[in-house]
C-alpha positions as CSV (number, residue, x, y, z in Angstrom):
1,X,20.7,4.3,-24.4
2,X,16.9,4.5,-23.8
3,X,15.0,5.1,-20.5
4,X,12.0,2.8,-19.5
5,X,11.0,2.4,-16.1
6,X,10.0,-0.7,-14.4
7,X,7.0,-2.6,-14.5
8,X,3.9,-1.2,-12.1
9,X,2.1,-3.1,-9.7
10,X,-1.0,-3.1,-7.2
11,X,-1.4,-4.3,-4.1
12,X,-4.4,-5.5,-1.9
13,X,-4.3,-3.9,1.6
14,X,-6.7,-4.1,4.3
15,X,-7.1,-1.6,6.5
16,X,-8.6,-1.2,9.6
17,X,-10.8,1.9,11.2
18,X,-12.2,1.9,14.5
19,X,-13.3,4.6,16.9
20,X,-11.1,5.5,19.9
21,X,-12.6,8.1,21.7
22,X,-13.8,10.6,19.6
23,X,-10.7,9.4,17.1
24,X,-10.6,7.2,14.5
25,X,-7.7,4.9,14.5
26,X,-6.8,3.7,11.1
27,X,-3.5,1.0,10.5
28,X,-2.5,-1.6,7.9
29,X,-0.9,-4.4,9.6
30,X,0.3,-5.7,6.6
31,X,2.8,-3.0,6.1
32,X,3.3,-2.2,9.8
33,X,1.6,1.6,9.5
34,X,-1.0,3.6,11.4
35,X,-2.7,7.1,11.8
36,X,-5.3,8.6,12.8
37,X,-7.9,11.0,12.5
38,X,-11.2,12.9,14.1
39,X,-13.3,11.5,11.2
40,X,-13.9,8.4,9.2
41,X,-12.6,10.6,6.0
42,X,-9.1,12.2,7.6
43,X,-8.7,9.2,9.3
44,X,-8.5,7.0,6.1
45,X,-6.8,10.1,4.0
46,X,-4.3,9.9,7.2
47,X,-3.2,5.9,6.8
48,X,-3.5,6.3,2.8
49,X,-0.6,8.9,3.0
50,X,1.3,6.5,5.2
51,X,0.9,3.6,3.0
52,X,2.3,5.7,0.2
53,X,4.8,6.9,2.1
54,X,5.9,3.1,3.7
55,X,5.9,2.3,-0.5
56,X,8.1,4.8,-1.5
57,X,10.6,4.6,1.2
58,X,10.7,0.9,0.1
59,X,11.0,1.7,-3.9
60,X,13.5,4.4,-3.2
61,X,15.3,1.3,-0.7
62,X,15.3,-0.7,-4.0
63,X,13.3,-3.5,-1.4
64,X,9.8,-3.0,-2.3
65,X,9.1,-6.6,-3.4
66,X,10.9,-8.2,-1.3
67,X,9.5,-6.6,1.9
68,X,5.4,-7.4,0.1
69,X,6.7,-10.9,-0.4
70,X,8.1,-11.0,3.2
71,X,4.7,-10.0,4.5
72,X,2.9,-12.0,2.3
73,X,0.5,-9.0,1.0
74,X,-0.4,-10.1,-2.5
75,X,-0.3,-7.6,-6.0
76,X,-1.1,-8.2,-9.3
77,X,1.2,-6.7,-12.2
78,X,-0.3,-4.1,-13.4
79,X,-3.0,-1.4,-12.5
80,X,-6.1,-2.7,-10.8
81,X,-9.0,-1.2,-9.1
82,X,-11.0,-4.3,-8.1
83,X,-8.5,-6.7,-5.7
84,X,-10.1,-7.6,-2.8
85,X,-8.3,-8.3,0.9
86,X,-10.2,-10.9,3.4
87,X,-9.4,-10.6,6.8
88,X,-11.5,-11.4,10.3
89,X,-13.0,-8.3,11.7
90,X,-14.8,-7.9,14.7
91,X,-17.9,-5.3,14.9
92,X,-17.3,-1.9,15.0
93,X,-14.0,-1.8,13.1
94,X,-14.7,-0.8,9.7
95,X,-12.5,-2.4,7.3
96,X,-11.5,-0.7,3.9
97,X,-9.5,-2.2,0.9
98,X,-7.0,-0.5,-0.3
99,X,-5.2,-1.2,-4.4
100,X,-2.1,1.4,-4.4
101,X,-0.4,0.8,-7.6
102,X,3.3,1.5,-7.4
103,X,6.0,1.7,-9.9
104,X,8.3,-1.2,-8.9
105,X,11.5,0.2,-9.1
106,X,13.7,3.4,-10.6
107,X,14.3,4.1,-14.2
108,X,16.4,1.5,-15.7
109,X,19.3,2.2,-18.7
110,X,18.3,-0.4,-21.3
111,X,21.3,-1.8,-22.8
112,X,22.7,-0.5,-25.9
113,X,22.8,-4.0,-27.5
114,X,18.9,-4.7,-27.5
């Protein structure tokens, strides 16, 4: 039996930053995650982690696509670097575009027959 592991995709997340009192807030409504941080920087390495994090828990769920198509957040198969997200944003929020790519699911046991 031979190994392979499931297709990879990449999604297009927007996220938000704004300043909240000497904190940046940071959160992907998309995926229903925040953070923050006392910079621009930790604040966007803050929600990054967290979007991984939300990811896995849903690859390791088995659920990942279905909860992207649920929300409507689009991916490409594949990995990209250059997907775009549109969103209204008032001024002072800086908005930042995030393309995680993410192994869809868990190894798979090819059948024996192919």
């Amino acid at each position: 039996m031979t190994t392979m592991f499931a297709p990879e995709i990449t999604l297009s997340l927007l996220v938000r930053i704004e300043a909240d009192g000497g904190r940046y807030k940071a959160s992907c409504p998309a995926i229903d995650v925040a953070s923050a941080g006392r910079s621009i920087d930790e604040a966007l390495t803050n929600i990054n982690n967290a979007v991984e994090m939300r990811l896995e828990e849903w690859v390791d769920r088995g659920t990942l696509l279905d909860e992207l198509k649920q929300r409507d957040v689009p991916f490409v198969h594949g990995r990209h670097t250059d997907l775009s997200a549109h969103a209204d944003i008032k001024p002072g929020v800086l908005a930042v575009t995030l393309n995680p790519s993410v192994h869809v699911g868990m190894a798979m046991q090819a059948d024996p027959r192919d």
